[in-house]
N, CA, C and O atoms as a printed pandas DataFrame, in Angstrom:
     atom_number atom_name residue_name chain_id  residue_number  x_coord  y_coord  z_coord
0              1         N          UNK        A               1    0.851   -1.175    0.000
1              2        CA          UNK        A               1    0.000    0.000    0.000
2              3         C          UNK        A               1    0.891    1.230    0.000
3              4         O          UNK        A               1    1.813    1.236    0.816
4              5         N          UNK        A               2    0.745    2.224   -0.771
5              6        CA          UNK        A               2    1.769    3.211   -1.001
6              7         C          UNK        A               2    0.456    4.298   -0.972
7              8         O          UNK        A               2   -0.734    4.055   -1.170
8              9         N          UNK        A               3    1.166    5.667   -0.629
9             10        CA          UNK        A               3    0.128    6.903   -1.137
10            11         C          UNK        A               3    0.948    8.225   -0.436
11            12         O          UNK        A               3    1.903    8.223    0.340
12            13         N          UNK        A               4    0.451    8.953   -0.823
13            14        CA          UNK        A               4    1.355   10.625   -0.916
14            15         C          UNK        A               4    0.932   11.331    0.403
15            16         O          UNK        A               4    1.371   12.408    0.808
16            17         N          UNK        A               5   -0.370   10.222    1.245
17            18        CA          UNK        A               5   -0.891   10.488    2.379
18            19         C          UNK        A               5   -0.863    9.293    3.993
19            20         O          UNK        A               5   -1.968    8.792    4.200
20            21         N          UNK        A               6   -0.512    9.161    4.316
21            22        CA          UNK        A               6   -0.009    8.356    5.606
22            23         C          UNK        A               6   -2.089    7.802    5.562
23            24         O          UNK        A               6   -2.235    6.582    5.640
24            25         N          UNK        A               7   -2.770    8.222    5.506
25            26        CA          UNK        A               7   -4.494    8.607    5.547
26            27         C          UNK        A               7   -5.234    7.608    4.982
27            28         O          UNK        A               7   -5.923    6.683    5.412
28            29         N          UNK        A               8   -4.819    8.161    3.569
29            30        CA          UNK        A               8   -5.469    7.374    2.314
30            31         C          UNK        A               8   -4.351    6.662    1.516
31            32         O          UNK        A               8   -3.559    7.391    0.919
32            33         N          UNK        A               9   -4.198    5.330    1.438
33            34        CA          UNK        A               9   -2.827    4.740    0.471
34            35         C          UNK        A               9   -3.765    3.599   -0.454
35            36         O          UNK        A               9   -4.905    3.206   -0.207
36            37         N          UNK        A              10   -3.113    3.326   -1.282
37            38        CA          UNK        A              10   -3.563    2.816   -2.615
38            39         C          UNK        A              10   -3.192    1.415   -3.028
39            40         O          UNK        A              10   -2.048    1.303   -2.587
40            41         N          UNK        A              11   -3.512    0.258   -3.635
41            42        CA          UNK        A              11   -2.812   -1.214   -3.191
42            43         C          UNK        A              11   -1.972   -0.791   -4.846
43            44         O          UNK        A              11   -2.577   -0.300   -5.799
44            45         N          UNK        A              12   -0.700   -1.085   -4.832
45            46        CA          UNK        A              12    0.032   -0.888   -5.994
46            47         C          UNK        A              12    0.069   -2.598   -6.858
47            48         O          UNK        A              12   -0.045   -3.408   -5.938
48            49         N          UNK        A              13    0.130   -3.021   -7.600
49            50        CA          UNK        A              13    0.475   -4.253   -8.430
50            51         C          UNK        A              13    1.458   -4.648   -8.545
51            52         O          UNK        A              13    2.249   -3.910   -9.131
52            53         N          UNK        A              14    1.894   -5.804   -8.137
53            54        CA          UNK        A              14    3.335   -6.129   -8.221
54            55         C          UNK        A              14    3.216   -6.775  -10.135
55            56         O          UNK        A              14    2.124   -7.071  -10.621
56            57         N          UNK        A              15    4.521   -6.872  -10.923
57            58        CA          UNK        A              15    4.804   -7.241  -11.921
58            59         C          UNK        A              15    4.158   -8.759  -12.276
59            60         O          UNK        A              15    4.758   -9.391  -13.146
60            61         N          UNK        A              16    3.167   -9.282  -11.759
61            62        CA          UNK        A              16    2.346  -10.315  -12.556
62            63         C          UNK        A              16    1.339  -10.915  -13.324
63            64         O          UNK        A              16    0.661  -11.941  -13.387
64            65         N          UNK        A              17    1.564   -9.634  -13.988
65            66        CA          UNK        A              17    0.603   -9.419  -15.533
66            67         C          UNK        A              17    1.294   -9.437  -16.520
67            68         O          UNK        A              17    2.051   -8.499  -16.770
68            69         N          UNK        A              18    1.151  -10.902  -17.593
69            70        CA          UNK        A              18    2.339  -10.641  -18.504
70            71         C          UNK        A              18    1.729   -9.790  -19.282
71            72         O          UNK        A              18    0.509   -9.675  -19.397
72            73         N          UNK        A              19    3.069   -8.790  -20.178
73            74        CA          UNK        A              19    2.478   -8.138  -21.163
74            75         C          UNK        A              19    3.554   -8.469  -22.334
75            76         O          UNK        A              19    4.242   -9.465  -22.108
76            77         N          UNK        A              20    3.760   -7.899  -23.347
77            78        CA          UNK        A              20    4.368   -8.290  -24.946
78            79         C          UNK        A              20    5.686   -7.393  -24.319
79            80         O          UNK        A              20    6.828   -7.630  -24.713
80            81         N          UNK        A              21    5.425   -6.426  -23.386
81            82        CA          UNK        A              21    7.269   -5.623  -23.280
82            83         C          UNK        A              21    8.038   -6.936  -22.271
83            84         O          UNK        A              21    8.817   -7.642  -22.911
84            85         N          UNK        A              22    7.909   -7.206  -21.133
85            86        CA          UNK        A              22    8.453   -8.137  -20.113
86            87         C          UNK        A              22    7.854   -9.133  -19.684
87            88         O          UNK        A              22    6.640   -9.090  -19.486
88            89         N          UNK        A              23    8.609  -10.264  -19.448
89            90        CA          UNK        A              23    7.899  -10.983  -18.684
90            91         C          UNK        A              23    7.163  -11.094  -17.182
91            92         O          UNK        A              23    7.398  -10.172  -16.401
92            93         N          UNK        A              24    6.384  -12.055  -16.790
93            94        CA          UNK        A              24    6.254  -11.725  -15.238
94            95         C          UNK        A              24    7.342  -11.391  -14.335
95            96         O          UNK        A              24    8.406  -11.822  -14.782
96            97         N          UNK        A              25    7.431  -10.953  -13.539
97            98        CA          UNK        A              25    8.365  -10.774  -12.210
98            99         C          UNK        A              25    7.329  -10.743  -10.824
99           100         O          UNK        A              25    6.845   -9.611  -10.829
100          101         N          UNK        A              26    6.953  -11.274  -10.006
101          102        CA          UNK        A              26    6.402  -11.646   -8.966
102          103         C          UNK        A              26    6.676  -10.826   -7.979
103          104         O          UNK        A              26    5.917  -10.141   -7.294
104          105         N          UNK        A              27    8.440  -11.012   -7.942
105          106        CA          UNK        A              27    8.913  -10.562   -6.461
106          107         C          UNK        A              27    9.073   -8.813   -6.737
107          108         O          UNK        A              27    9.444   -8.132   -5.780
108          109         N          UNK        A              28    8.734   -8.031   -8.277
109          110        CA          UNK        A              28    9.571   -6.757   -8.000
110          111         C          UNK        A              28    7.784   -6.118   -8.287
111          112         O          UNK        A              28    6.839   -6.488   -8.984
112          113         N          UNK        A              29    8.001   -5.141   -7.438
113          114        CA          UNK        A              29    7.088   -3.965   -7.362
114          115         C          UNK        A              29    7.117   -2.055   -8.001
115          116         O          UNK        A              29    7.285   -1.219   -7.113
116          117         N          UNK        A              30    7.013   -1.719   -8.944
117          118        CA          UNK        A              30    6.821   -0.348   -9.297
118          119         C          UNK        A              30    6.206    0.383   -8.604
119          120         O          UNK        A              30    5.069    0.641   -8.999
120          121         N          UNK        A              31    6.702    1.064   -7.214
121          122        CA          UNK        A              31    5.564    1.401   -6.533
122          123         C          UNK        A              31    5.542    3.144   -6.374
123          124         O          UNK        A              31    5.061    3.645   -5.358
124          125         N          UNK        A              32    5.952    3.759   -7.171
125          126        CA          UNK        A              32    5.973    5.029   -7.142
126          127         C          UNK        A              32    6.819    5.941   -6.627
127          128         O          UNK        A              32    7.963    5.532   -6.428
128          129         N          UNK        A              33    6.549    7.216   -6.316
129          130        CA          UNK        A              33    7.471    8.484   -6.432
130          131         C          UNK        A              33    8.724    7.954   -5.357
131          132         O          UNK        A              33    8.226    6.939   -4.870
132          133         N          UNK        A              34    9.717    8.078   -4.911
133          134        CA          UNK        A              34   10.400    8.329   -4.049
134          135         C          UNK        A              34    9.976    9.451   -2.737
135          136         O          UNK        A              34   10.796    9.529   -1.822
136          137         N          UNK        A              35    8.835   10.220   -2.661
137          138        CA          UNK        A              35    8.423   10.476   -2.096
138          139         C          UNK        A              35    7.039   10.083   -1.477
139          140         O          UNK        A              35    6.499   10.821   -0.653
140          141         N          UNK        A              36    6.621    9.209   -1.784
141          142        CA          UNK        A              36    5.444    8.401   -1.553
142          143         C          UNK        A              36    5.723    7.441   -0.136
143          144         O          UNK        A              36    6.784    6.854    0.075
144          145         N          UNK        A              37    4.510    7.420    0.792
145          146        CA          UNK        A              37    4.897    6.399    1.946
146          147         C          UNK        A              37    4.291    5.255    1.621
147          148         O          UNK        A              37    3.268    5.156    0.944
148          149         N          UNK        A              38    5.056    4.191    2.205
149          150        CA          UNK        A              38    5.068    2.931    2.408
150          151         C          UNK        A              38    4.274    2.376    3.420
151          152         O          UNK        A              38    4.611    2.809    4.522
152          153         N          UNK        A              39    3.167    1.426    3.464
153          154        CA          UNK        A              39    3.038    0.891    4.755
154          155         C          UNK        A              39    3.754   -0.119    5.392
155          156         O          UNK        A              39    3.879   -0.966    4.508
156          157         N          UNK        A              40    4.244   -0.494    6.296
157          158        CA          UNK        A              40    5.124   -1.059    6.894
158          159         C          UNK        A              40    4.539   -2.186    7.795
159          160         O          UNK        A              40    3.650   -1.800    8.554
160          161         N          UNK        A              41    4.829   -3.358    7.849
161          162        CA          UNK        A              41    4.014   -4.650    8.405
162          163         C          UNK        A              41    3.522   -4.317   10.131
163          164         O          UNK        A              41    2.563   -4.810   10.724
164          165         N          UNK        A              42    4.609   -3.251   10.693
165          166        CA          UNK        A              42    4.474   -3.134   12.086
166          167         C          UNK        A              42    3.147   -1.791   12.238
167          168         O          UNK        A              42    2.758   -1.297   13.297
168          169         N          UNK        A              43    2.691   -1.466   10.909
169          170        CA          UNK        A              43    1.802   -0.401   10.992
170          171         C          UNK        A              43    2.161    0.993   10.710
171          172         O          UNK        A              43    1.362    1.908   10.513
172          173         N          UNK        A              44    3.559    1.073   10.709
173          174        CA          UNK        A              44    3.694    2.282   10.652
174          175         C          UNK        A              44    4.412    3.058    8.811
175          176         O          UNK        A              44    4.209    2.861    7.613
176          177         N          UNK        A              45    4.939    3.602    9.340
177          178        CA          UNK        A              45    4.768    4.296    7.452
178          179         C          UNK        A              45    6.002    4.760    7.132
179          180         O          UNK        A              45    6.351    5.546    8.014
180          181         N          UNK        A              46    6.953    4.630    6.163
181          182        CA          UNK        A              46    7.941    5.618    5.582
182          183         C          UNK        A              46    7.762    5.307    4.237
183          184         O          UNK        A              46    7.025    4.447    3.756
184          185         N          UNK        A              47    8.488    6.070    3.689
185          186        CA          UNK        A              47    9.156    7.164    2.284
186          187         C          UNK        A              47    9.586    6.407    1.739
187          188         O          UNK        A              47   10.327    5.616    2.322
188          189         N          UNK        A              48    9.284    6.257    0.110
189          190        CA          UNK        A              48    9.694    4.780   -0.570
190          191         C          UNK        A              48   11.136    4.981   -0.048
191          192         O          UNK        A              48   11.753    4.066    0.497
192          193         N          UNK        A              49   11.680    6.304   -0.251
193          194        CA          UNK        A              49   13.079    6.430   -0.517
194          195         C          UNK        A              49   14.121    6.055    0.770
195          196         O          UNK        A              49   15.347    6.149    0.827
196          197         N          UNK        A              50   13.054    5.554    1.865
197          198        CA          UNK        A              50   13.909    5.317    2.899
198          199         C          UNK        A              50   13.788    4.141    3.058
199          200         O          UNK        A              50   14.136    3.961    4.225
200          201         N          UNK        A              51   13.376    2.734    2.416
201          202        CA          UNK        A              51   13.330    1.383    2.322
202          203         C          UNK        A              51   14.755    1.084    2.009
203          204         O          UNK        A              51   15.510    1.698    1.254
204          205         N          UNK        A              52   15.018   -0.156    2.853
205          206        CA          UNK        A              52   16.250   -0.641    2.466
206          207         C          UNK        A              52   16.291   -2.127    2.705
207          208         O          UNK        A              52   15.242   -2.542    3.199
208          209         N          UNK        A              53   17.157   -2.990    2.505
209          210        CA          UNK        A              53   17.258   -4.099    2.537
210          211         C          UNK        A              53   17.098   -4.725    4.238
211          212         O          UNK        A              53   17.830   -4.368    5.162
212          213         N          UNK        A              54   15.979   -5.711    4.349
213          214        CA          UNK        A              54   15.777   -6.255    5.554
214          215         C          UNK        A              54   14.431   -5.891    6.034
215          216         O          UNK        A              54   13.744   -6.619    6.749
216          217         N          UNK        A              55   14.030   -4.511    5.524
217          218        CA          UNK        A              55   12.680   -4.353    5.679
218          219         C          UNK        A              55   11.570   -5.093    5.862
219          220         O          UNK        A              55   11.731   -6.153    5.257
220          221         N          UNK        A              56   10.441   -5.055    6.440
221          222        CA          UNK        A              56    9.722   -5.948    6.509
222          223         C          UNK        A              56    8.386   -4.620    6.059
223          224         O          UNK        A              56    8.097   -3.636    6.740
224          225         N          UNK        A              57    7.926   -4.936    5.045
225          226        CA          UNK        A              57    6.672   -4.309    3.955
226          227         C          UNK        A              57    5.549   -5.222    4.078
227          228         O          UNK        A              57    5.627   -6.422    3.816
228          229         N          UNK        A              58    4.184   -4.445    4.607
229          230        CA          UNK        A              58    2.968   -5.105    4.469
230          231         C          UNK        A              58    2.484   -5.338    2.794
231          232         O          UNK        A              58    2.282   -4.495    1.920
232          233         N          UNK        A              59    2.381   -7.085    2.746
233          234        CA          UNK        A              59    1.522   -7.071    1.376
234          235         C          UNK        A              59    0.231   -7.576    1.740
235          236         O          UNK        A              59   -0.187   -8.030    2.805
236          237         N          UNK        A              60   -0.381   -7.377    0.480
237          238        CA          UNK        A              60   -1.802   -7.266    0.995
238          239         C          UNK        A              60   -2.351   -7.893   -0.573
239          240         O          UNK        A              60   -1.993   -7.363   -1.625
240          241         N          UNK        A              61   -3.194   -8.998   -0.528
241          242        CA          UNK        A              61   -3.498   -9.553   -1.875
242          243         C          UNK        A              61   -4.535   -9.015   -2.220
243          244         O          UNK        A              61   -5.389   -8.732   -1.381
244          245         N          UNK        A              62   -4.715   -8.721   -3.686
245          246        CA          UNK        A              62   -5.959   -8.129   -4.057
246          247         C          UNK        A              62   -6.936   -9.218   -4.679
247          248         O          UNK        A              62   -7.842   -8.835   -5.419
248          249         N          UNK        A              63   -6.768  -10.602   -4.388
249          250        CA          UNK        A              63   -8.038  -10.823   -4.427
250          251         C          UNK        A              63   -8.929  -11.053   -3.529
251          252         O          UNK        A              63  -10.139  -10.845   -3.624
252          253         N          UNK        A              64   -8.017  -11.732   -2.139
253          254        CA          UNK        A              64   -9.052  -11.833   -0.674
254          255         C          UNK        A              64   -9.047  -10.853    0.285
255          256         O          UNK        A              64  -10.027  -10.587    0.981
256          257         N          UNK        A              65   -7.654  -10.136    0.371
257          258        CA          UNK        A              65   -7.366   -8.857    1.350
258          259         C          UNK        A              65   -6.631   -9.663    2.128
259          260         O          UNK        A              65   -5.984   -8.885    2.829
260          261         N          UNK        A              66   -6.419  -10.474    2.344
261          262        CA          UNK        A              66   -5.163  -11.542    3.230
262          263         C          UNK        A              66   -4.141  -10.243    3.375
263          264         O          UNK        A              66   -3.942   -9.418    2.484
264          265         N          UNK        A              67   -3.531  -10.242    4.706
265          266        CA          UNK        A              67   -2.426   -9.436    4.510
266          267         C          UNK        A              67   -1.385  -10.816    5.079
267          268         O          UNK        A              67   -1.620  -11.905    5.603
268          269         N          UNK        A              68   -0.047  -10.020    4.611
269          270        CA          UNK        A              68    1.477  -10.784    5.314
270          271         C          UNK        A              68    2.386   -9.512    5.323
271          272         O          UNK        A              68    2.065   -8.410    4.878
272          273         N          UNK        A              69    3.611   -9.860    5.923
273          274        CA          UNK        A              69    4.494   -9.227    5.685
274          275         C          UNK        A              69    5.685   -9.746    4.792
275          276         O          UNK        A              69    5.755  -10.972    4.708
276          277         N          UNK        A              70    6.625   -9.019    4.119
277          278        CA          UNK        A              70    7.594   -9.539    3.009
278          279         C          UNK        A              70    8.770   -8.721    3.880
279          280         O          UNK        A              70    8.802   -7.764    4.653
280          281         N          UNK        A              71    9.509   -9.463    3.419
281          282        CA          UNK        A              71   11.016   -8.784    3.235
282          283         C          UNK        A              71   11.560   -8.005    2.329
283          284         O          UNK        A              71   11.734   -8.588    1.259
284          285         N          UNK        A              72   11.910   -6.861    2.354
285          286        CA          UNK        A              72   12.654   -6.542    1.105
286          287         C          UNK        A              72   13.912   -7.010    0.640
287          288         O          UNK        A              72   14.817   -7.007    1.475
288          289         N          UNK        A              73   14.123   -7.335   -0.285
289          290        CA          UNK        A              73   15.486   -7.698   -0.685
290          291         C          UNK        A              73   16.803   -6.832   -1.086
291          292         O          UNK        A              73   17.922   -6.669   -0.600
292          293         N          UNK        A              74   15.923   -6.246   -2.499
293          294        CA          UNK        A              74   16.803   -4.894   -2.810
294          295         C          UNK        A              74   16.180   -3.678   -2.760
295          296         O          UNK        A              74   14.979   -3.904   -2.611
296          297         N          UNK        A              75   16.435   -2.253   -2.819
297          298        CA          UNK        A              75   15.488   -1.252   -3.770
298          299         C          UNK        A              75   16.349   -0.535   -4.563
299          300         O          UNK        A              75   17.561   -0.582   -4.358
300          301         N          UNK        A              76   15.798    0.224   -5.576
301          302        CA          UNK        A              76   16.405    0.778   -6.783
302          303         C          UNK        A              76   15.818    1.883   -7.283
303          304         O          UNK        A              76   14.909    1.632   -8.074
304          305         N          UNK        A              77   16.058    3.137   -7.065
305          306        CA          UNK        A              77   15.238    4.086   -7.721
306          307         C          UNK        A              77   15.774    4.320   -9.048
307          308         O          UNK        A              77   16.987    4.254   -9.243
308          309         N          UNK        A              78   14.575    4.711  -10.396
309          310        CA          UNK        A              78   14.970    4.839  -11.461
310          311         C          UNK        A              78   14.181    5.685  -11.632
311          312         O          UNK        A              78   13.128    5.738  -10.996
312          313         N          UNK        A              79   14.642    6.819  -12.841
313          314        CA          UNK        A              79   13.794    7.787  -13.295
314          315         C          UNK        A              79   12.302    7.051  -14.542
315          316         O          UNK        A              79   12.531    6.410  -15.568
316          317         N          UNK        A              80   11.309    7.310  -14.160
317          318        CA          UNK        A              80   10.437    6.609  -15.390
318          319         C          UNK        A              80    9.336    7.872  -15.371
319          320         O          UNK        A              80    9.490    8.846  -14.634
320          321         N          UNK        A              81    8.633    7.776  -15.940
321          322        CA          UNK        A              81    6.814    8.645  -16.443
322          323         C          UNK        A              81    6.345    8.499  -14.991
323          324         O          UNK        A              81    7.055    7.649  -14.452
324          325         N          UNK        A              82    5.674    8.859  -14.370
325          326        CA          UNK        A              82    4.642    8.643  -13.530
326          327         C          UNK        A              82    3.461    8.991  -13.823
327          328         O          UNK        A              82    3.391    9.768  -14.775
328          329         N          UNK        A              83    2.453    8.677  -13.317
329          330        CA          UNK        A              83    0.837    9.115  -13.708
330          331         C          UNK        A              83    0.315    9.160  -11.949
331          332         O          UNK        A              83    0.501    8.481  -10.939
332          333         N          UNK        A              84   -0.369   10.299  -12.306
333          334        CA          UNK        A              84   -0.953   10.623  -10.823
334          335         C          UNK        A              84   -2.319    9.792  -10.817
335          336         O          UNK        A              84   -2.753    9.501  -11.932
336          337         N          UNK        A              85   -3.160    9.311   -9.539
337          338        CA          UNK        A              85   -4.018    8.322   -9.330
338          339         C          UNK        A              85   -4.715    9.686   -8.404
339          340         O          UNK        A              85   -4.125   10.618   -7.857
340          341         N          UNK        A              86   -5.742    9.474   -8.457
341          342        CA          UNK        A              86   -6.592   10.279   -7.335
342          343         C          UNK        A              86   -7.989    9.909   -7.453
343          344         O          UNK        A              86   -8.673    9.759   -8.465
344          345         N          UNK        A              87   -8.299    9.783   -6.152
345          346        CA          UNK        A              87   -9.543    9.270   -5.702
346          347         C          UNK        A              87   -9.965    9.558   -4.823
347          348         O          UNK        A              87   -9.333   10.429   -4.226
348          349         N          UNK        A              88  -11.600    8.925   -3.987
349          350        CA          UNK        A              88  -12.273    9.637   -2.798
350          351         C          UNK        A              88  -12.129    8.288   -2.123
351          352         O          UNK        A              88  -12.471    7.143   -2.420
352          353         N          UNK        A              89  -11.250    9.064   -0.714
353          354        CA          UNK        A              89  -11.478    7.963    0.267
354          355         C          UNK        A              89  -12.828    7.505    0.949
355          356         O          UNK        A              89  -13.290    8.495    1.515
356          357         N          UNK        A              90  -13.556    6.532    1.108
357          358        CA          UNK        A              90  -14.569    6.100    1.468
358          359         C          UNK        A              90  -14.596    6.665    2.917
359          360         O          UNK        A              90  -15.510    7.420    3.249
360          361         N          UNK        A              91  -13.876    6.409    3.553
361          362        CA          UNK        A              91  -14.024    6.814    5.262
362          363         C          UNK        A              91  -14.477    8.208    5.164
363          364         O          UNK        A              91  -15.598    8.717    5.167
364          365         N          UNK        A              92  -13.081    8.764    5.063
365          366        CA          UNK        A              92  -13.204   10.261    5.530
366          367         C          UNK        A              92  -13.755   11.227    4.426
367          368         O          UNK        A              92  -13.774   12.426    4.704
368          369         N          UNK        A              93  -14.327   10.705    2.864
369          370        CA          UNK        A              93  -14.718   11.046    1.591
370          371         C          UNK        A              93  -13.524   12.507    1.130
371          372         O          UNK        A              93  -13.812   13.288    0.223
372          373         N          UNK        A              94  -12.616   12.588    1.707
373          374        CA          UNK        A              94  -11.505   13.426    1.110
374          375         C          UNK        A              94  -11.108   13.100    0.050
375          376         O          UNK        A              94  -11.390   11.960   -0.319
376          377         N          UNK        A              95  -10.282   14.000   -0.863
377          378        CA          UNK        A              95  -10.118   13.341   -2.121
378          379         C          UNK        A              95   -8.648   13.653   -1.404
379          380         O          UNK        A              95   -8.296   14.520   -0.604
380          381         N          UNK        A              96   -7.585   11.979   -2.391
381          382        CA          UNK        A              96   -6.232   11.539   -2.046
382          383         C          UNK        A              96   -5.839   11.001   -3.266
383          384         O          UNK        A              96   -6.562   10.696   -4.214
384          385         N          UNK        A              97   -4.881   10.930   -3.184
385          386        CA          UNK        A              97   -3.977   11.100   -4.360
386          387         C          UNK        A              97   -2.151    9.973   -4.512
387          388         O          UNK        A              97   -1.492    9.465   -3.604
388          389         N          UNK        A              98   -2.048    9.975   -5.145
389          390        CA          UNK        A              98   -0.485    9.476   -5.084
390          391         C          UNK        A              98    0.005    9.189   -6.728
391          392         O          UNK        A              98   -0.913    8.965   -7.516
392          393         N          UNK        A              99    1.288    9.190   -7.216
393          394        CA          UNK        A              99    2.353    9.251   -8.333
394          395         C          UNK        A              99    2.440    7.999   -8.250
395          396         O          UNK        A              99    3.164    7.678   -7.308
396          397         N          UNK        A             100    1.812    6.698   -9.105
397          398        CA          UNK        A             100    2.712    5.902   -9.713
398          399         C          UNK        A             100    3.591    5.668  -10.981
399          400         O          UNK        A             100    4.322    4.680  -11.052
């Protein structure tokens, strides 16, 4: 779950949709800006850009909502396009936002 708001965060897709550019990748995630927070398995939240190896990252499946926690292995920031996402949170009906 990533989002530009600690509030409202967004479930991102990990790489297991094949498409004609790459193949699947399971374990790697595109999860947005370097300034975007992370949810974190213990509940709490940081900055993609402050993930590092050993981490423990809440995943969360999108077809039952099962959560676990993962390990991170590596991270890697790269420059790519982003597209902004924005939507109304159901709870608090604010509109929230985040860069993937």
């Amino acid at each position: 779950l990533v989002g530009s708001s600690a509030a409202s965060m967004v479930l991102v897709h990990g790489e297991t949709v094949p498409s004609e550019f790459v193949p699947t990748r399971p374990f790697r995630v595109n999860a947005g800006a370097v300034h975007c927070y992370i949810l974190m398995a213990d509940g709490s939240t940081k900055y993609l850009s402050e993930l590092k190896m050993g981490d423990e990252v809440l995943v969360v499946s999108a077809r039952d909502r099962r959560q676990r926690s993962a390990t991170v292995g590596r991270t890697k920031v790269e420059r790519r396009p982003l597209t902004l996402l924005r939507w109304r949170d159901r709870e608090s009906g604010k509109e929230a936002g985040t860069f993937v």
